[in-house]
N, C-alpha and C positions, 0 to 999 in steps of 0.2 A: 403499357402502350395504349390499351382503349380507353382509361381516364384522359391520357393526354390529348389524346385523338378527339374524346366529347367535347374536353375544355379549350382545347386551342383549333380544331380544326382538322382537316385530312391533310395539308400540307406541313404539319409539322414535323422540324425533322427531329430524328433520333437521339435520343441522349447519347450524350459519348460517355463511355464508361473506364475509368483511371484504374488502375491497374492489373490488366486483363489483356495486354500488349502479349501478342505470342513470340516467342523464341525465332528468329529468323534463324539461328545457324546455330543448333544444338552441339554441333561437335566445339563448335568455338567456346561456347560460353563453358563446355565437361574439360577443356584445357583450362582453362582461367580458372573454377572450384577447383580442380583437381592441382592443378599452383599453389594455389593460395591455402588449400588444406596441406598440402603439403609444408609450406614455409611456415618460416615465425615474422613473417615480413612485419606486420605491425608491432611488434615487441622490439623486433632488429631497428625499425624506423624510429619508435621513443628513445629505445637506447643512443643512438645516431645525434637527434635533435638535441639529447642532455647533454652529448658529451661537446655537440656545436657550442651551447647556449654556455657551457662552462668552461669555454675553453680547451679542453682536456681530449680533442680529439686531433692526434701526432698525424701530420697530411704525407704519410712518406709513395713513394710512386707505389706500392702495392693497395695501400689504401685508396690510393688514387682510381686503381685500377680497377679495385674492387664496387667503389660506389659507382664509377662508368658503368662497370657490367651487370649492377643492380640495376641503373635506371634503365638499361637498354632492355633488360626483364620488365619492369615495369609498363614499359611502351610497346612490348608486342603482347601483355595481358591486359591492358588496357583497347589494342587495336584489337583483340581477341572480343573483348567485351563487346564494345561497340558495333564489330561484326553481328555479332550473336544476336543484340537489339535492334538489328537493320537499319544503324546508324552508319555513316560515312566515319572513319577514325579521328577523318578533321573537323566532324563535328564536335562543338562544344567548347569549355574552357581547356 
């Protein structure tokens, strides 16, 4: 800070520094690792999108039912997440 302070001045302001964001809700973000260490969700997802992209995946109402109660998991460890980085849920894509 005092190089910057010789070269630009006393009103310069601070660098901001990129990955150093603290944890706003620690309990939120030890659900969301503690989910996702638990699941095969990314291995369950590839396998998912192969069997879309081939065809080969049979849509009967349990299946149906299944991938509704997957993404409703997905969407309270996602709103979990977001909590955690003092983001609003409806922040973002």
């Amino acid at each position: 800070m005092h190089i910057r302070e010789r070269l630009f001045g006393d009103d310069t302001a601070p660098r901001k520094r990129r990955g150093n964001s603290r944890v706003k809700d620690a309990e939120a973000l030890g659900r969301v690792l503690g989910a996702l260490g638990e699941s095969r969700l990314s291995s369950n997802l590839n396998q998912l999108a192969k069997a879309v992209n081939t065809g080969s995946l049979p849509l009967t109402p349990e299946t149906e039912a299944d991938l509704k109660a997957a993404c409703r998991d997905v969407a309270v460890m996602r709103a979990d997440l977001m909590r955690a980085l003092g983001k609003s849920p409806g922040d973002g894509p």
